[in-house]
Z-matrix of the N, CA and C atoms (Angstrom, degrees):
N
C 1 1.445
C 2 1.524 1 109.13
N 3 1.692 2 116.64 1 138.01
C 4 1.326 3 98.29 2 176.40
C 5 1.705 4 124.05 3 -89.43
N 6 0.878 5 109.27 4 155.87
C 7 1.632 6 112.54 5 171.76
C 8 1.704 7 99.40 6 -75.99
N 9 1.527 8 108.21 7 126.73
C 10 1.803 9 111.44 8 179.22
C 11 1.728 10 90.32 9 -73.63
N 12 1.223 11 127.05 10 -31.40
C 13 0.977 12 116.02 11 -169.20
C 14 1.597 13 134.95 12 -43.91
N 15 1.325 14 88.20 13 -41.58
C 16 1.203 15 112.39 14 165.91
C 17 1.606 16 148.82 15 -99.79
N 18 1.175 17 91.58 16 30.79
C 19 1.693 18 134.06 17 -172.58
C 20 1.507 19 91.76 18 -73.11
N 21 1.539 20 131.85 19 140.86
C 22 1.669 21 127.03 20 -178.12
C 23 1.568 22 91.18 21 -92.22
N 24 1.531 23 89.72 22 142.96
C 25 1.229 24 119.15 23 139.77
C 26 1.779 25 132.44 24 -17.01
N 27 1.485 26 84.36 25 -72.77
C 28 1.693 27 104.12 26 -165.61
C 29 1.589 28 99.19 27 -106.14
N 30 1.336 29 88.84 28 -168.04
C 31 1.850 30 90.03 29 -163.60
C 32 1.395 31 106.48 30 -102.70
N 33 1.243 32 102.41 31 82.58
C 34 1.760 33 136.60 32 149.49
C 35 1.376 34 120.04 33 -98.90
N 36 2.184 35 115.86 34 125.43
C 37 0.687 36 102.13 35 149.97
C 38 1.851 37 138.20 36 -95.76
N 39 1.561 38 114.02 37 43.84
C 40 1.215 39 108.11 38 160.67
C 41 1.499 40 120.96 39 -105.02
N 42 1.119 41 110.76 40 177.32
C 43 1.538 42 149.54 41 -151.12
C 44 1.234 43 131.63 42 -128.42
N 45 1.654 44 139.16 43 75.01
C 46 1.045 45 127.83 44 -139.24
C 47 2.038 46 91.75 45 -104.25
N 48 1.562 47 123.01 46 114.85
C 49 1.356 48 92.88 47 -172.91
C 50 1.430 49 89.32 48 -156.18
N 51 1.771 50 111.41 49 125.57
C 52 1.473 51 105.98 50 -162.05
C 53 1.120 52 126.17 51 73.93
N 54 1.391 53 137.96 52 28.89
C 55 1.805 54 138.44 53 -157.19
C 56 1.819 55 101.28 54 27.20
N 57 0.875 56 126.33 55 57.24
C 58 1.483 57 148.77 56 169.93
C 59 2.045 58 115.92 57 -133.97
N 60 1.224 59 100.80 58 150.77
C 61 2.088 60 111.46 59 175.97
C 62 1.460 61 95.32 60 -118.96
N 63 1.028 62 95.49 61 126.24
C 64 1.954 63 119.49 62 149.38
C 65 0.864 64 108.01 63 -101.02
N 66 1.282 65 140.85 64 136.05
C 67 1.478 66 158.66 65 174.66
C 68 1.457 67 97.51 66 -120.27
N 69 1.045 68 85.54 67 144.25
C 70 1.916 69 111.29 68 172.01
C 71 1.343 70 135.75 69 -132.37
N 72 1.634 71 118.66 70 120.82
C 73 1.161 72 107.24 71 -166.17
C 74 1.511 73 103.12 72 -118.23
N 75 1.573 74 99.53 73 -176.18
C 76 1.712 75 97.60 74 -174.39
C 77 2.067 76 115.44 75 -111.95
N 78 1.254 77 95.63 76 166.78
C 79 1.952 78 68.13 77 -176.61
C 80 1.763 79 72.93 78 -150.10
N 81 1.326 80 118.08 79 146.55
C 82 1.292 81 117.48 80 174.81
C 83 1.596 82 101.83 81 -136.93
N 84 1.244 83 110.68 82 123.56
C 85 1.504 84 136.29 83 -175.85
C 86 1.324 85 101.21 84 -65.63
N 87 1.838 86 123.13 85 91.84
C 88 1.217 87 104.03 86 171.36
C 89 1.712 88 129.34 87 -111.53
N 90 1.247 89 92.20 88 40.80
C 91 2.163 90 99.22 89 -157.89
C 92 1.344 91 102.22 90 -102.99
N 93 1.229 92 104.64 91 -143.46
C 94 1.885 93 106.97 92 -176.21
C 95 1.876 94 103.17 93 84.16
N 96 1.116 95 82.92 94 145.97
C 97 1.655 96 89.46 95 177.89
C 98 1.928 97 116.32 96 -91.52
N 99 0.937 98 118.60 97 -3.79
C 100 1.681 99 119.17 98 149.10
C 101 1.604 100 94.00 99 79.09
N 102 1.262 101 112.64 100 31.06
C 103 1.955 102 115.74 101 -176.01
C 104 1.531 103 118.17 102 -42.97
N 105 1.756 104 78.25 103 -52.17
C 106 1.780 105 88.20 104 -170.97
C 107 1.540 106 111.01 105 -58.09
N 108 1.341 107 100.12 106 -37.72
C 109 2.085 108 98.34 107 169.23
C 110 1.423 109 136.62 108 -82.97
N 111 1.393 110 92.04 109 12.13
C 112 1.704 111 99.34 110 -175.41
C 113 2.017 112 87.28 111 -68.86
N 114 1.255 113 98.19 112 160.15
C 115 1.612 114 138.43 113 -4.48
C 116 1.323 115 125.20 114 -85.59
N 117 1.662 116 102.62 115 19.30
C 118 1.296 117 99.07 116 170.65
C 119 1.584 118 119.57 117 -80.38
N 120 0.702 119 105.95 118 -42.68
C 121 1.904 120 109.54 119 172.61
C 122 1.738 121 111.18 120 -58.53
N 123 0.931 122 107.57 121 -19.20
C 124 1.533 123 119.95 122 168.72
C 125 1.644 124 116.30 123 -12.97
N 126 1.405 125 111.48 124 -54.97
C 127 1.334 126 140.83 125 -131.83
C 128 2.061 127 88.18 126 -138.58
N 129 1.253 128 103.32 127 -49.79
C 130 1.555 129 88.56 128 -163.02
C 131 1.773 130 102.58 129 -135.54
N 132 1.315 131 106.28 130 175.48
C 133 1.417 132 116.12 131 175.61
C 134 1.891 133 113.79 132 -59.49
N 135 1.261 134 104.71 133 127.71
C 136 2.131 135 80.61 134 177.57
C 137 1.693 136 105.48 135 -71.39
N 138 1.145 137 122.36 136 2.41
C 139 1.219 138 120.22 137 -177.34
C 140 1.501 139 118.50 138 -96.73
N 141 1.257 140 92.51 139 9.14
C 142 1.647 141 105.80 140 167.21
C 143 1.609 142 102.22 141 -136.62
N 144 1.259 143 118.60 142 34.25
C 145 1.480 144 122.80 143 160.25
C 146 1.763 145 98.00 144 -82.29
N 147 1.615 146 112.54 145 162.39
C 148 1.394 147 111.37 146 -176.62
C 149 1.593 148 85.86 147 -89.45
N 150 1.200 149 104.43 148 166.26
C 151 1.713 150 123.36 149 169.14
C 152 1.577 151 95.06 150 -155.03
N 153 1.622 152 117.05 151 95.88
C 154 0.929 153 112.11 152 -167.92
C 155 1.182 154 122.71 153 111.45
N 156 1.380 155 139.92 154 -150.40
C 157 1.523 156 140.38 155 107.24
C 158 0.701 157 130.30 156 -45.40
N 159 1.252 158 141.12 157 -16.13
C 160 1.841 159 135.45 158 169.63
C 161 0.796 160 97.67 159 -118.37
N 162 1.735 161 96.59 160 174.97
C 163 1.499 162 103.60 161 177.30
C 164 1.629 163 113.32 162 -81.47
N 165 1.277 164 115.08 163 174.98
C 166 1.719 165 107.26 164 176.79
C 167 1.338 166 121.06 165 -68.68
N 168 1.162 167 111.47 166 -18.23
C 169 1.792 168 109.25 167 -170.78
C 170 2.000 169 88.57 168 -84.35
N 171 0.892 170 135.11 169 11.43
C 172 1.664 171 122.16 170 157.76
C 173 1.250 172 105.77 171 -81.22
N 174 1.089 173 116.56 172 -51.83
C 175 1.610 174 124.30 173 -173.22
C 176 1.772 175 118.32 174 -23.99
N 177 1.412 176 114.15 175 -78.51
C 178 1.146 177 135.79 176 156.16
C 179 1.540 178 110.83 177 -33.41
N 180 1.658 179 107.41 178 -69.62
C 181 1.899 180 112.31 179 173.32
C 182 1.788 181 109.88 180 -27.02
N 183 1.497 182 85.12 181 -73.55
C 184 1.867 183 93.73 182 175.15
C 185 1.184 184 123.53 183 -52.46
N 186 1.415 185 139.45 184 -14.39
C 187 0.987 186 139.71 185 -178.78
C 188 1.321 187 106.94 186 -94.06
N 189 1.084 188 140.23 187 -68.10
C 190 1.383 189 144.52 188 152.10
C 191 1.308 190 114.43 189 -11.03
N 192 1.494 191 128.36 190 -40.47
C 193 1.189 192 146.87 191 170.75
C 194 1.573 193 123.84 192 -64.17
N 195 1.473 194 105.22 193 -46.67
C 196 1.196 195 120.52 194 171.13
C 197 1.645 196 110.73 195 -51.23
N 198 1.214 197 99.71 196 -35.91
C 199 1.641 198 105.12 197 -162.10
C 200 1.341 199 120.40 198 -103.57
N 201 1.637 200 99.64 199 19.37
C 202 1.489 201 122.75 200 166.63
C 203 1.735 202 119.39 201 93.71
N 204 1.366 203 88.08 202 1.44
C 205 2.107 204 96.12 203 -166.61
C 206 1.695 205 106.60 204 -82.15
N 207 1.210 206 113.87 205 105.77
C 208 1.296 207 124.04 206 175.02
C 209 1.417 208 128.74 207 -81.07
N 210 1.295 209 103.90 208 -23.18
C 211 1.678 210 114.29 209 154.09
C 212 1.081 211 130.52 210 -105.48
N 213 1.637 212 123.59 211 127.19
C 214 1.567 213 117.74 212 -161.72
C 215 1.706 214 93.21 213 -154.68
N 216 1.569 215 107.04 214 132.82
C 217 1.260 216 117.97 215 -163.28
C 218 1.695 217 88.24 216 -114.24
N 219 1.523 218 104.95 217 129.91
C 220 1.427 219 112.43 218 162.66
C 221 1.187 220 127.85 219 -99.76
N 222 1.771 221 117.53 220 137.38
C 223 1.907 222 99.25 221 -163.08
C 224 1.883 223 84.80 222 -108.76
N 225 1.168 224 93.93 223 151.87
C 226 2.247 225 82.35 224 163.38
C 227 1.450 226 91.66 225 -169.43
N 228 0.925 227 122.03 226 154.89
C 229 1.253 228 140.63 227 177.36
C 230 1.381 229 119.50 228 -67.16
N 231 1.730 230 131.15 229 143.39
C 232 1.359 231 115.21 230 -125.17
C 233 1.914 232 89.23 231 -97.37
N 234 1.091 233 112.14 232 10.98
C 235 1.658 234 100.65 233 177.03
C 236 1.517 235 108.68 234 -112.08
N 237 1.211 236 97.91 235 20.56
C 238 2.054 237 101.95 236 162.50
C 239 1.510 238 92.48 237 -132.52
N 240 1.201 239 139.26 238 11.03
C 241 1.415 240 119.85 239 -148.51
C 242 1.621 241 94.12 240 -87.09
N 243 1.413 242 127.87 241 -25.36
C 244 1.737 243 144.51 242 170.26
C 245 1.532 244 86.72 243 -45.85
N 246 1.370 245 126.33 244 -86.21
C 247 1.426 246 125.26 245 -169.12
C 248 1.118 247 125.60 246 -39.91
N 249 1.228 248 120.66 247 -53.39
C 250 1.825 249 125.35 248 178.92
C 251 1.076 250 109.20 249 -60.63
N 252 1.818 251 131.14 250 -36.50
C 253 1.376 252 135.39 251 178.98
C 254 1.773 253 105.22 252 -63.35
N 255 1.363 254 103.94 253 -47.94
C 256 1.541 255 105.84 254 -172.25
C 257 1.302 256 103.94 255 -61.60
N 258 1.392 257 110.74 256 -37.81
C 259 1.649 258 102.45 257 -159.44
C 260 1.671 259 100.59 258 -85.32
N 261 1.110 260 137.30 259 -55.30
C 262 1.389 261 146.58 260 -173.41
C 263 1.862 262 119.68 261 -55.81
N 264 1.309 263 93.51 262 -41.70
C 265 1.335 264 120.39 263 -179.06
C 266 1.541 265 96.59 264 68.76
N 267 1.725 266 100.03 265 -139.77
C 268 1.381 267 117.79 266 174.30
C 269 1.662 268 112.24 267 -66.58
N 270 1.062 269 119.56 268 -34.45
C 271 1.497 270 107.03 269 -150.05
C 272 1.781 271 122.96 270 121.97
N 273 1.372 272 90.66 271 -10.83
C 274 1.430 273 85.59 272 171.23
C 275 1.334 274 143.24 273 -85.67
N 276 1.229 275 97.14 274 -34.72
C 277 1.945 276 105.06 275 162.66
C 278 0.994 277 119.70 276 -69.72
N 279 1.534 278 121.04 277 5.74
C 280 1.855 279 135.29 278 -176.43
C 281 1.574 280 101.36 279 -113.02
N 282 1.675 281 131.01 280 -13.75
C 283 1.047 282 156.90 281 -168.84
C 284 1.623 283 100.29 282 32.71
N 285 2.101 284 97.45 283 74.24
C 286 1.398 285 111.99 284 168.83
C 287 1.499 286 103.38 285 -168.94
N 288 1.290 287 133.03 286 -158.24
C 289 1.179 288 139.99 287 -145.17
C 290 1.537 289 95.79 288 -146.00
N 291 1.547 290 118.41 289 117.81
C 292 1.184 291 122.80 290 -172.55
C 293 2.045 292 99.33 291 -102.41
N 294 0.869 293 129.62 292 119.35
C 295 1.505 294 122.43 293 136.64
C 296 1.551 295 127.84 294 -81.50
N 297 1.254 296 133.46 295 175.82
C 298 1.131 297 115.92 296 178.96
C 299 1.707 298 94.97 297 -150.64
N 300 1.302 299 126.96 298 144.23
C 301 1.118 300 135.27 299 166.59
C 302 1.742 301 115.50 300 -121.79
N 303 1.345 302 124.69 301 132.04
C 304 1.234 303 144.40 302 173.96
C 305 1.460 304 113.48 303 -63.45
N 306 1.318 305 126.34 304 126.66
C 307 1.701 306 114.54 305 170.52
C 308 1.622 307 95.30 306 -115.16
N 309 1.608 308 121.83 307 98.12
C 310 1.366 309 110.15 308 177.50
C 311 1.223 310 116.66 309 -55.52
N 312 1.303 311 139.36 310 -40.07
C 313 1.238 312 117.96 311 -179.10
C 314 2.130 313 99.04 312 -137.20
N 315 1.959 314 99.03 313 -176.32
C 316 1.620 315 79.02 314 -159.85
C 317 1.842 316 95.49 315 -85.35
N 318 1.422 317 102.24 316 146.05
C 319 1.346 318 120.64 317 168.96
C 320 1.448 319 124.27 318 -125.05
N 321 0.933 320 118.75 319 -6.69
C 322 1.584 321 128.21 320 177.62
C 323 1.376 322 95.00 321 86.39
N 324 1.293 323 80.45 322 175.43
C 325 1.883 324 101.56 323 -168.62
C 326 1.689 325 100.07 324 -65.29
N 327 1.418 326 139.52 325 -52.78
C 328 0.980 327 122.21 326 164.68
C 329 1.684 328 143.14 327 -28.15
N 330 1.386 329 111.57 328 -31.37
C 331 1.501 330 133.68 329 149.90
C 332 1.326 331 119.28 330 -63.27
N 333 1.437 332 119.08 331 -31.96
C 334 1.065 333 116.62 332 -148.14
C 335 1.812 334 100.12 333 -108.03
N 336 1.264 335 99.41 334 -20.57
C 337 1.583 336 102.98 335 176.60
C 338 2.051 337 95.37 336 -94.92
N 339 1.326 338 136.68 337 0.62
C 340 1.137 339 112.74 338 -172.39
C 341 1.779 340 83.89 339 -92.42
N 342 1.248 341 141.60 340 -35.75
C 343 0.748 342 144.29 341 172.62
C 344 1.646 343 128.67 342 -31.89
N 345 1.691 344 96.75 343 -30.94
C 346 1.208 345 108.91 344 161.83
C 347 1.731 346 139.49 345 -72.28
N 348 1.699 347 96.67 346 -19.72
C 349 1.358 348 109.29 347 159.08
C 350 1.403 349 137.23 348 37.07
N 351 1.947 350 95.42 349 -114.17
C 352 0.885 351 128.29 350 170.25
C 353 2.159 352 106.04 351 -51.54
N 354 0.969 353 107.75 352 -40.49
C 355 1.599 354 124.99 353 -165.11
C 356 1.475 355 94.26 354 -61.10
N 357 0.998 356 135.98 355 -94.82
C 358 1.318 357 132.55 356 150.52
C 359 1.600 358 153.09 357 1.55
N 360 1.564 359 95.62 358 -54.47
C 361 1.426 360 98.32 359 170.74
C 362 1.109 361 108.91 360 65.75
N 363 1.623 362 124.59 361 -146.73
C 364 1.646 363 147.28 362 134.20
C 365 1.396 364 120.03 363 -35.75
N 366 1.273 365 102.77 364 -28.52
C 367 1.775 366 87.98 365 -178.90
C 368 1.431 367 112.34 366 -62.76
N 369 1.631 368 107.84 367 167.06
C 370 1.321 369 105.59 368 160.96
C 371 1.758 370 106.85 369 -95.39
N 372 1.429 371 112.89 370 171.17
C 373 1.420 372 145.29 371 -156.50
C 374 1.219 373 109.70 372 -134.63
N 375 1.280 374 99.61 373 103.96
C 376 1.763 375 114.50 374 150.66
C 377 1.485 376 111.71 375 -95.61
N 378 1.509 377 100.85 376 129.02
C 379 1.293 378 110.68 377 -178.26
C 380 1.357 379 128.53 378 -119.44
N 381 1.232 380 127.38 379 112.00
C 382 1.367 381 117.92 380 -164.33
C 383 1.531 382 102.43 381 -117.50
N 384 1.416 383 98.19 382 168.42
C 385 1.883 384 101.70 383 -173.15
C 386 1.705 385 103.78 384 -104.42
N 387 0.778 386 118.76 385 157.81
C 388 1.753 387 113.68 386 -177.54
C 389 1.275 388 138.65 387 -89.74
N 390 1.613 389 98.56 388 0.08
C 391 0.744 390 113.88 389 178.67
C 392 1.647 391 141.76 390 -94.15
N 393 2.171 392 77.65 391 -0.56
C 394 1.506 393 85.29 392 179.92
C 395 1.228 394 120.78 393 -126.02
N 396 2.009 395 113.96 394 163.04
C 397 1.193 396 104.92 395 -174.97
C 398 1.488 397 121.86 396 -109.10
N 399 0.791 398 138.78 397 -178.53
C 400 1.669 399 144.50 398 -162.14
C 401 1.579 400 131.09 399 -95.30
N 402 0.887 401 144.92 400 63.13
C 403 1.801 402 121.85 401 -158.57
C 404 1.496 403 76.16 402 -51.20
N 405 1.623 404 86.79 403 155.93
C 406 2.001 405 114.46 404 157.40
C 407 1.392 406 89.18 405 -30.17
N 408 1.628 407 115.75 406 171.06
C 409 1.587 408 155.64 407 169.34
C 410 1.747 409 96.67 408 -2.78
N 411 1.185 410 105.18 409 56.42
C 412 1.610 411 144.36 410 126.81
C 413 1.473 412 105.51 411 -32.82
N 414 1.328 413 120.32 412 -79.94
C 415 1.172 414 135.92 413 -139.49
C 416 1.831 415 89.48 414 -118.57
């Protein structure tokens, strides 16, 4: 169990609890077929529609970011998975570490987070969906 006490300050994701580290990573749900927005999804992921100035899949990225998580695994379905790679890249202009996992076909988020697995390990998982955005101090 962790001690809140010892929850950081600043934007770290470790965990000091029991002379033991939890690390935490991020995984952002980016698949689904985007129906309700066709015909904009027609052609592309809705998770690379802008909302804003960016597209929506920053939203979630940045947020995750905010809260110190430097590793964040993206799941999307494998006929946008070209786009999210192009657009996201590695992780560096997000100043973190992108993995990416494939959902060949749709399974719901339950599929889509076992997928995360291996990604994870022991850590714990914050999981966000991609589709959403944040008011300020949200989080």
């Amino acid at each position: 169990m962790i001690d809140h006490k010892s929850l950081p300050d600043s934007n770290k994701n470790t965990y000091i609890a029991d002379s033991w580290e939890v690390f935490m990573k991020g995984v952002v749900l980016a698949g689904g077929t985007g129906s309700r927005l066709f015909p904009l999804t027609k052609v592309t992921n809705k998770h690379l529609l802008p909302v804003g100035e960016v597209p929506m899949i920053f939203h979630p990225v940045r947020k995750l970011r905010e809260i110190g998580i430097e590793e964040i695994c993206i799941v999307t379905g494998v006929e946008h998975m070209g786009d999210v790679v192009n657009l996201l890249g590695s992780g560096k202009d997000f100043g973190c570490r992108f993995t990416y996992k494939v959902q060949d076909e749709a399974g719901g988020i339950a599929q889509a987070l076992a997928l995360t697995e291996n990604f994870s390990g022991k850590d714990r998982l914050c999981v966000i969906s991609g589709g959403i955005s944040f008011k300020s101090g949200f989080f």
